[in-house]
py3Dmol code that shows the C-alpha trace and the ligand (Angstrom):
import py3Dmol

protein = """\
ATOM      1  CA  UNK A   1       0.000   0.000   0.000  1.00  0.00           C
ATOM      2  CA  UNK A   2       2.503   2.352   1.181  1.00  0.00           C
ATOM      3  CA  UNK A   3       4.955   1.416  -1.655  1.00  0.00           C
ATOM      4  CA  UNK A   4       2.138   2.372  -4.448  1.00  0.00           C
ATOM      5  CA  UNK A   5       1.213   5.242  -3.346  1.00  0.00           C
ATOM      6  CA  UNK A   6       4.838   6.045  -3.279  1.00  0.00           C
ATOM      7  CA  UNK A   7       5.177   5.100  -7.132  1.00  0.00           C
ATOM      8  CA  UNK A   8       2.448   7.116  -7.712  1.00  0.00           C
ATOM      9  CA  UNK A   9       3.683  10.596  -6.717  1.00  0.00           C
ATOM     10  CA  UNK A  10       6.972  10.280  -8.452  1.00  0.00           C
ATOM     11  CA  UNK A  11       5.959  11.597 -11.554  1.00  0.00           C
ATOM     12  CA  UNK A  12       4.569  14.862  -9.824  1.00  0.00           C
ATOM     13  CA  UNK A  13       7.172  15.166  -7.546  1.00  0.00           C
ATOM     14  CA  UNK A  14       9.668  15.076 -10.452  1.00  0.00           C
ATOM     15  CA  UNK A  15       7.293  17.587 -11.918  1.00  0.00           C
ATOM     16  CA  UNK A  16       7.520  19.698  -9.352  1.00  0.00           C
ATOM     17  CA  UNK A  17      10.937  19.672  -8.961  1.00  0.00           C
ATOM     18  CA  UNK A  18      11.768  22.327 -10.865  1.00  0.00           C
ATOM     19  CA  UNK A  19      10.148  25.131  -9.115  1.00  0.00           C
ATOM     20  CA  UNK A  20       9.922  23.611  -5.609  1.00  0.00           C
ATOM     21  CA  UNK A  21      13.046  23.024  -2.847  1.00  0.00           C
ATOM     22  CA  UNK A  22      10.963  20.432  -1.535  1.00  0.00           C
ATOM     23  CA  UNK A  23       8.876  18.625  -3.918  1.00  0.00           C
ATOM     24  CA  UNK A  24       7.292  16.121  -2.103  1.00  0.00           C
ATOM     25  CA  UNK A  25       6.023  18.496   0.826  1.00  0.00           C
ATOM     26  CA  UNK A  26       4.653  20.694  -1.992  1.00  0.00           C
ATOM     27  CA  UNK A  27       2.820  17.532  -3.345  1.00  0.00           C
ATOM     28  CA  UNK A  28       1.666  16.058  -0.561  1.00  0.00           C
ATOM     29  CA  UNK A  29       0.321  19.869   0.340  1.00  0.00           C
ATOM     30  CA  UNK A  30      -1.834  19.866  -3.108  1.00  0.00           C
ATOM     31  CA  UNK A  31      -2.950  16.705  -2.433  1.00  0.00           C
ATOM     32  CA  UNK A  32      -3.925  16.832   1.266  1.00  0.00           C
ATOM     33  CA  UNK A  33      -5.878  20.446  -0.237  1.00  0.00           C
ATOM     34  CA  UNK A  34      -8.113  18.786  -3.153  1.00  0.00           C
ATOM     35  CA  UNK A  35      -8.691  15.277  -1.107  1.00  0.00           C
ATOM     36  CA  UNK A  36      -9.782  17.938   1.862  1.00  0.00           C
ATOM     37  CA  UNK A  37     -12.014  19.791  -0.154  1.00  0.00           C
ATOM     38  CA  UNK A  38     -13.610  17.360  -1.841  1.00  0.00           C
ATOM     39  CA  UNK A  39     -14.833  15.767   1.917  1.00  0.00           C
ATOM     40  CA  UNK A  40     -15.778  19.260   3.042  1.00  0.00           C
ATOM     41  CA  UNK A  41     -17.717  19.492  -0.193  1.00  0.00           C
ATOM     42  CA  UNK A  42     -19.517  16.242   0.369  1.00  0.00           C
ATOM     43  CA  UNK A  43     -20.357  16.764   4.456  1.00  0.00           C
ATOM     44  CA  UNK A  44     -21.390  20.044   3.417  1.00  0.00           C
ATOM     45  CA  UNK A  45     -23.959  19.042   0.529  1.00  0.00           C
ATOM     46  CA  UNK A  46     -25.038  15.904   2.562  1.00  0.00           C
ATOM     47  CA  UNK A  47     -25.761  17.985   5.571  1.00  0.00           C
ATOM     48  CA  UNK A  48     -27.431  20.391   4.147  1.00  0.00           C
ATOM     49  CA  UNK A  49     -30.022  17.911   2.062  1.00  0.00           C
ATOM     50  CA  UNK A  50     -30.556  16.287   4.831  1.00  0.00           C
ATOM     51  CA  UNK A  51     -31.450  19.404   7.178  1.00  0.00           C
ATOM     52  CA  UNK A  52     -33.325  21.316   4.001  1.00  0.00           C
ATOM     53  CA  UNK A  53     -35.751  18.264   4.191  1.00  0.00           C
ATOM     54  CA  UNK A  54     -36.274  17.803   7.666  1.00  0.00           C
ATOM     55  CA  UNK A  55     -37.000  21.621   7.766  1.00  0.00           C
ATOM     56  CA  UNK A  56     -39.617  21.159   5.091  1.00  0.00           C
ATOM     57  CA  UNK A  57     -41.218  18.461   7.000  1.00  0.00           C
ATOM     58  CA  UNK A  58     -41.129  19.308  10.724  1.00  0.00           C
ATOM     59  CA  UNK A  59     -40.156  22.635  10.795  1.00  0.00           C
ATOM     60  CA  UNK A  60     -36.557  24.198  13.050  1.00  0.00           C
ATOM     61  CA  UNK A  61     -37.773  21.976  16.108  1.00  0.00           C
ATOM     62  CA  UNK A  62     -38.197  18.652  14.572  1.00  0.00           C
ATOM     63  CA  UNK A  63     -34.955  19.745  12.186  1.00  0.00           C
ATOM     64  CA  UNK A  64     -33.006  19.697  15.369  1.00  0.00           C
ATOM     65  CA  UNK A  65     -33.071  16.634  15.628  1.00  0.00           C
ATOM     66  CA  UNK A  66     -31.837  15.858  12.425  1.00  0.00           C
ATOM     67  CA  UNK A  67     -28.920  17.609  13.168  1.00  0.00           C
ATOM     68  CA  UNK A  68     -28.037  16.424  16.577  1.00  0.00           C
ATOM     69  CA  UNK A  69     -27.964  12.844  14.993  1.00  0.00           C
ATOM     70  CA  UNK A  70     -26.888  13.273  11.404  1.00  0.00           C
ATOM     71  CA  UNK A  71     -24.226  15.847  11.881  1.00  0.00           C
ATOM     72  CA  UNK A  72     -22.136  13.688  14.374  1.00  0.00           C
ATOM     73  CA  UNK A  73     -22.607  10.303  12.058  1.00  0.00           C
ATOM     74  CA  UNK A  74     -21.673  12.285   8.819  1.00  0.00           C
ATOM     75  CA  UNK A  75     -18.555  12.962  10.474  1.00  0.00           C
ATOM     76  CA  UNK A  76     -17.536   9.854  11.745  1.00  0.00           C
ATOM     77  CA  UNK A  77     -18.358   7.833   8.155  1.00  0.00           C
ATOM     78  CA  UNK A  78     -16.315  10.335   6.730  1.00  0.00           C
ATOM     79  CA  UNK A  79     -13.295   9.497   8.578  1.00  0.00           C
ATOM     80  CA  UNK A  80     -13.981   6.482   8.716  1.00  0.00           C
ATOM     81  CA  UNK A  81     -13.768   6.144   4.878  1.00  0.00           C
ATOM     82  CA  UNK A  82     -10.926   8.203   4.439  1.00  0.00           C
ATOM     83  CA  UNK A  83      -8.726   7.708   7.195  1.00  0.00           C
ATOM     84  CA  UNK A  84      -8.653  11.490   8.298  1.00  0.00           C
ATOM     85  CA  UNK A  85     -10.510  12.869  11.057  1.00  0.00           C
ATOM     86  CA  UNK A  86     -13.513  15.183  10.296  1.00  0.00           C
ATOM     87  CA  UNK A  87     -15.276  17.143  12.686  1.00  0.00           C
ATOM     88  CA  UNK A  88     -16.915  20.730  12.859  1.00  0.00           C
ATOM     89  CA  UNK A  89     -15.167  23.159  15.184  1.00  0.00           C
ATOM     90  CA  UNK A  90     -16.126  27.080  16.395  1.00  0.00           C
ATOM     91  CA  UNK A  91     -15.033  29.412  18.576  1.00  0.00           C
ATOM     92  CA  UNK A  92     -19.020  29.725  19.904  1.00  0.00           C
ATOM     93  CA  UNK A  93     -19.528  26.012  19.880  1.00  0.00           C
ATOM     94  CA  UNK A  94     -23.278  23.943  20.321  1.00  0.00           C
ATOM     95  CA  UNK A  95     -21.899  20.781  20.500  1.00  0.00           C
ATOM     96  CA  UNK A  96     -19.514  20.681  23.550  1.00  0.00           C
ATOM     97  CA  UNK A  97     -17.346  18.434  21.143  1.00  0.00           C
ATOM     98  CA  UNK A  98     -17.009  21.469  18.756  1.00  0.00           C
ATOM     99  CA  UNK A  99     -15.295  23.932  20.654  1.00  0.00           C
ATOM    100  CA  UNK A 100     -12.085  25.103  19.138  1.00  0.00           C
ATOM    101  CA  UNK A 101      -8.841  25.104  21.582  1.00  0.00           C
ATOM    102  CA  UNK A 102      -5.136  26.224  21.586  1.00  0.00           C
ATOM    103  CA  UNK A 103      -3.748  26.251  17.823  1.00  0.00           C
ATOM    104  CA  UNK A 104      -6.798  25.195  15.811  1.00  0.00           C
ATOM    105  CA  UNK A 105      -8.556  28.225  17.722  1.00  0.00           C
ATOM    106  CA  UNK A 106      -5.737  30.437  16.941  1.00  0.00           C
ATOM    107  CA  UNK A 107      -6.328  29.714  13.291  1.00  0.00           C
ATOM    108  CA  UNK A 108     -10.025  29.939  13.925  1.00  0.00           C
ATOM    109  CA  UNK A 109      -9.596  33.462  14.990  1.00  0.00           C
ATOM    110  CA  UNK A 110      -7.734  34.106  11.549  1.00  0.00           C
ATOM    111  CA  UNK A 111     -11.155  32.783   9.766  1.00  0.00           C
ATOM    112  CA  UNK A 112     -12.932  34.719  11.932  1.00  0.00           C
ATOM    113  CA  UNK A 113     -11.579  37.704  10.787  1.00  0.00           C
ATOM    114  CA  UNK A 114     -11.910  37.222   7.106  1.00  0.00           C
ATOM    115  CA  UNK A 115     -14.448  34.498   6.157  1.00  0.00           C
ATOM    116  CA  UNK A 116     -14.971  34.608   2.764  1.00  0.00           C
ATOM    117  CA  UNK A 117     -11.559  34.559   0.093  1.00  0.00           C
ATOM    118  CA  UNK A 118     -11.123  36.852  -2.138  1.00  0.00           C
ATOM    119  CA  UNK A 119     -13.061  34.962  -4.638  1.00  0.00           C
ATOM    120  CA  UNK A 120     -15.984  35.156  -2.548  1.00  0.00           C
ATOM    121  CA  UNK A 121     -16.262  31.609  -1.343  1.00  0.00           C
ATOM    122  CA  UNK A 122     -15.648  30.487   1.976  1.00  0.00           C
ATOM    123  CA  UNK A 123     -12.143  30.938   3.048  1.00  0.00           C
ATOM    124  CA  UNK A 124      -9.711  28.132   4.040  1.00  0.00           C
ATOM    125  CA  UNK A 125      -6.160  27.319   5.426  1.00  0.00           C
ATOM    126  CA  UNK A 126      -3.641  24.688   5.543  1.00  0.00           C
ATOM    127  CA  UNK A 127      -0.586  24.150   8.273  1.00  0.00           C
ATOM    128  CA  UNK A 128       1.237  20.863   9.475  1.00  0.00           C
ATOM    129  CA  UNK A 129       1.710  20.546  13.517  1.00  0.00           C
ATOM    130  CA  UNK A 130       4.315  18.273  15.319  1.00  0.00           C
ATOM    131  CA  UNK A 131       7.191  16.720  14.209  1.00  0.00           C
ATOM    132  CA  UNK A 132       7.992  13.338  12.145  1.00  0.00           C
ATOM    133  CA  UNK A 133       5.635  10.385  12.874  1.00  0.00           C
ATOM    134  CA  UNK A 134       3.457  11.934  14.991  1.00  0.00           C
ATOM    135  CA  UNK A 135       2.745  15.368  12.211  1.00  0.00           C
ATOM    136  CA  UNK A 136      -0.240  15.867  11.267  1.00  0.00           C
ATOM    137  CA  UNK A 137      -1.451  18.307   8.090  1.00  0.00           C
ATOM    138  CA  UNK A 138      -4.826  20.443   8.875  1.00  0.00           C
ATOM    139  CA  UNK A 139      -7.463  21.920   7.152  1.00  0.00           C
ATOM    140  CA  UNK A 140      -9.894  24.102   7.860  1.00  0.00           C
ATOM    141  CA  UNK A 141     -12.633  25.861   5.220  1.00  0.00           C
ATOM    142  CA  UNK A 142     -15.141  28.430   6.634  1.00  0.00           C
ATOM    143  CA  UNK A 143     -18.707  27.708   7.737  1.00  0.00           C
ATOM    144  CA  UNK A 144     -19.920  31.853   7.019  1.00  0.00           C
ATOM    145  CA  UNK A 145     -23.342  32.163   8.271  1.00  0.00           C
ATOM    146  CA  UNK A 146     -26.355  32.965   6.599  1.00  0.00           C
ATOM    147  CA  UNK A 147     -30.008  33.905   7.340  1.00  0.00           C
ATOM    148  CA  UNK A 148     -31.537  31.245   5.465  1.00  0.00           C
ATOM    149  CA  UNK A 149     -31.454  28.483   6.774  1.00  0.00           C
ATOM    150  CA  UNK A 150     -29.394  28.727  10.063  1.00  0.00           C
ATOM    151  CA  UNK A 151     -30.982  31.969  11.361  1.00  0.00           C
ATOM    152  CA  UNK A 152     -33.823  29.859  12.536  1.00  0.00           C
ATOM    153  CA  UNK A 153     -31.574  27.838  14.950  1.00  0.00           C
ATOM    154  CA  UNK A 154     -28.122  29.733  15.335  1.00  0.00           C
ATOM    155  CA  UNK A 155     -29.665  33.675  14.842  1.00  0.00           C
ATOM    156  CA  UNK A 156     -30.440  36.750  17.207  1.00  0.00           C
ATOM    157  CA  UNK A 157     -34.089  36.066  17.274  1.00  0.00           C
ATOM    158  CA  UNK A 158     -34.879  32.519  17.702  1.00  0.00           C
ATOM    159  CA  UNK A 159     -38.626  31.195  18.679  1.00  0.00           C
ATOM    160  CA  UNK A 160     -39.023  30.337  21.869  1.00  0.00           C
ATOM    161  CA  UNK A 161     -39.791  26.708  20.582  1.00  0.00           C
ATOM    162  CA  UNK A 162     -36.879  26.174  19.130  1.00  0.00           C
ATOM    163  CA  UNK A 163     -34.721  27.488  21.763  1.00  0.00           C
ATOM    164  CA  UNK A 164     -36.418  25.287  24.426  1.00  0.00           C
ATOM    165  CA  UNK A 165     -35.416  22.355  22.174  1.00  0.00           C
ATOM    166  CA  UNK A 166     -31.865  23.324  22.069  1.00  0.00           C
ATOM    167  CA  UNK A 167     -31.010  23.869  25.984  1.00  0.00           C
ATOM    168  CA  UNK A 168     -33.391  20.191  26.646  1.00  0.00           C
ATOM    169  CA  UNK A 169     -30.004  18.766  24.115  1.00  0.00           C
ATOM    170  CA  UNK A 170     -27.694  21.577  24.953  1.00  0.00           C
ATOM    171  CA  UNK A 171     -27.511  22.900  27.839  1.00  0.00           C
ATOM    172  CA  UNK A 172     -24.754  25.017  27.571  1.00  0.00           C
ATOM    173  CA  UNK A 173     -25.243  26.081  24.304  1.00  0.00           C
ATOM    174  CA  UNK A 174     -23.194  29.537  22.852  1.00  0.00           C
ATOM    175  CA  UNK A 175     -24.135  29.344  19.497  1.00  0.00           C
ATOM    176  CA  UNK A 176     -27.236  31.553  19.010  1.00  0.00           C
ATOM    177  CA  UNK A 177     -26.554  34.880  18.185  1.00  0.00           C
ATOM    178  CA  UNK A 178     -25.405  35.034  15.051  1.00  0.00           C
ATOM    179  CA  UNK A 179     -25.736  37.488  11.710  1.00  0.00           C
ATOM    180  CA  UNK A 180     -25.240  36.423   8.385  1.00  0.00           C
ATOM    181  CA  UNK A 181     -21.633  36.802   6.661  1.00  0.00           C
ATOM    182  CA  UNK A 182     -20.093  36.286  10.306  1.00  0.00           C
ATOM    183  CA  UNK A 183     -18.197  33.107  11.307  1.00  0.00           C
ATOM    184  CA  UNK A 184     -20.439  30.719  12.551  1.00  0.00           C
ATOM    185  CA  UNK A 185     -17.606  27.699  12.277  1.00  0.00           C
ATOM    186  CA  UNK A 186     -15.420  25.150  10.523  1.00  0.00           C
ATOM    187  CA  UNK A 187     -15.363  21.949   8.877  1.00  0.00           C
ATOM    188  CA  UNK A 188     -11.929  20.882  10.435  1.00  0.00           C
ATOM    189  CA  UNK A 189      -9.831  17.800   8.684  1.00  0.00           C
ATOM    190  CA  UNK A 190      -6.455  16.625   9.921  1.00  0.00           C
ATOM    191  CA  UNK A 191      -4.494  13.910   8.209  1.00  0.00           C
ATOM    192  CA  UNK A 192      -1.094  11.850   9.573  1.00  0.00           C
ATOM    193  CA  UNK A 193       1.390  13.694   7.568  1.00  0.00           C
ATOM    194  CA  UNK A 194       2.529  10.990   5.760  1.00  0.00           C
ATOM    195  CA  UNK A 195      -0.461  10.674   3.540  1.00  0.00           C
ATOM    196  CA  UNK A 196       0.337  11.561   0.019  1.00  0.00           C
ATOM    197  CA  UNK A 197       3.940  11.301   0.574  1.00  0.00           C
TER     198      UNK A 197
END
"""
ligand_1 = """\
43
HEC
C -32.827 23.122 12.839
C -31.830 23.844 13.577
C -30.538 24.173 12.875
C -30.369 24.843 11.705
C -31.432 25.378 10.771
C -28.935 24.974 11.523
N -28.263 24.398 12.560
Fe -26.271 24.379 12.840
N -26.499 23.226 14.474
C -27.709 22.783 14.965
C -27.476 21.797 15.996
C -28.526 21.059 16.798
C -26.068 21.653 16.086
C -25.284 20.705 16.986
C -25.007 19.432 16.175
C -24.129 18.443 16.892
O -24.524 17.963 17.951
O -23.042 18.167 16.386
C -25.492 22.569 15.115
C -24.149 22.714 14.933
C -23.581 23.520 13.974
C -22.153 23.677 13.766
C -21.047 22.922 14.506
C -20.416 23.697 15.588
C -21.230 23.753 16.856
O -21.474 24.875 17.302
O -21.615 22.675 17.393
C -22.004 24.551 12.731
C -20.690 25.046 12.165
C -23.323 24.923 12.286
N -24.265 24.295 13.060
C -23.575 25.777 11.239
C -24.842 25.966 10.690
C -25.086 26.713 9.467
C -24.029 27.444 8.657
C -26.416 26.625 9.215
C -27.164 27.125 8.008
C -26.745 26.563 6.747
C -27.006 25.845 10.305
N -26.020 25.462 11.165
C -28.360 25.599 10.422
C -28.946 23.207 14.573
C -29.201 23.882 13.398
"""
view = py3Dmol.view(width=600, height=400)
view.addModel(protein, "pdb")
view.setStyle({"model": 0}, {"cartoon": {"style": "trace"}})
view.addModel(ligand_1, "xyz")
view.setStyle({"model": 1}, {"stick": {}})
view.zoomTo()
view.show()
């Protein structure tokens, strides 16, 4: 396994060579970035189906649900599948498993403070912690807030009903209060350095 996937970045790393001191870092970079985005892509598309039709059927209060199960088990079959570990992270967190510490909330802050890329999507960043075996790459893309649909559960005027639900699951909830185009979190995804390499 780890002898093909060896074979099969030599022709890129000898591509890169040229313009690169370190080719393989700069590889395995590109590739950790594109095999990142594409699992953002798909937690974020499969999330939001899933919470666009339990909103249709039973409303913010029965979509809570929906959420407290489906975000938590998107997560985990997503790592599980690709061998990284996905998880949504903020610096105002519902889930008590969410909240954002030491360097991953330093680099939260940075997000925080610009959200959206200069191409208008939501912005992301890239950095490798630790040293040799135990390294890890990380990636984190933007969750920017909007009024449709997440005012209804994460905004500054949320219906009694629906806030009632949330403390009975959440009791020490912080992530109400929102306006659109702010920072409400981050689809975080850390790989063992190695992969890609
Ligand atoms: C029906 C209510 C509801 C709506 C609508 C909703 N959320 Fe949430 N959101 C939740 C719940 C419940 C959780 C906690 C899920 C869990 O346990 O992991 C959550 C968690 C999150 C988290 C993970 C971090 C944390 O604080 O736990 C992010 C990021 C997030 N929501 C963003 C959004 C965005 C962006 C939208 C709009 C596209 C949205 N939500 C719409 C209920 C909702």
């Amino acid at each position: 396994m780890a002898s093909r996937t060896l074979f099969g970045m030599v022709p890129v790393m000898l591509a890169l060579s040229a313009c690169a001191s370190s080719g393989a870092s700069v590889a395995s970079d590109a590739d950790v970035a594109q095999k990142s985005a594409a699992l953002a892509d798909r937690f974020q598309a499969d999330l939001q189906g899933q919470l666009q039709a339990a909103m249709q059927q039973g409303g913010p209060v029965g979509a809570i649900a929906v959420c407290h199960e489906v975000a938590p088990a998107l997560a985990q079959s997503l790592s599980d599948e690709s061998g990284a570990q996905v998880r949504r992270i903020a610096l105002r967190q519902r889930n008590p498993a969410a909240l954002a510490e030491g360097e991953l909330r330093a680099k939260l802050e940075t997000l925080a403070a610009a959200p959206l890329g200069p191409d208008g999507k939501p912005a992301s960043l890239q950095w490798t912690s630790g040293t040799s075996k135990a390294a890890r790459v990380h990636y984190l893309r933007a969750i920017p807030m909007k009024e449709q649909p997440c005012a209804a559960c994460h905004g500054t005027n949320v219906a009694p009903q629906v806030q009632a639900r949330i403390a009975e699951l959440y009791p020490d909830d912080r992530a109400t209060g929102f306006r659109p185009g702010e920072l409400r979190g981050a689809i975080a995804i850390s790989w063992p350095a190695s992969v890609g390499q």
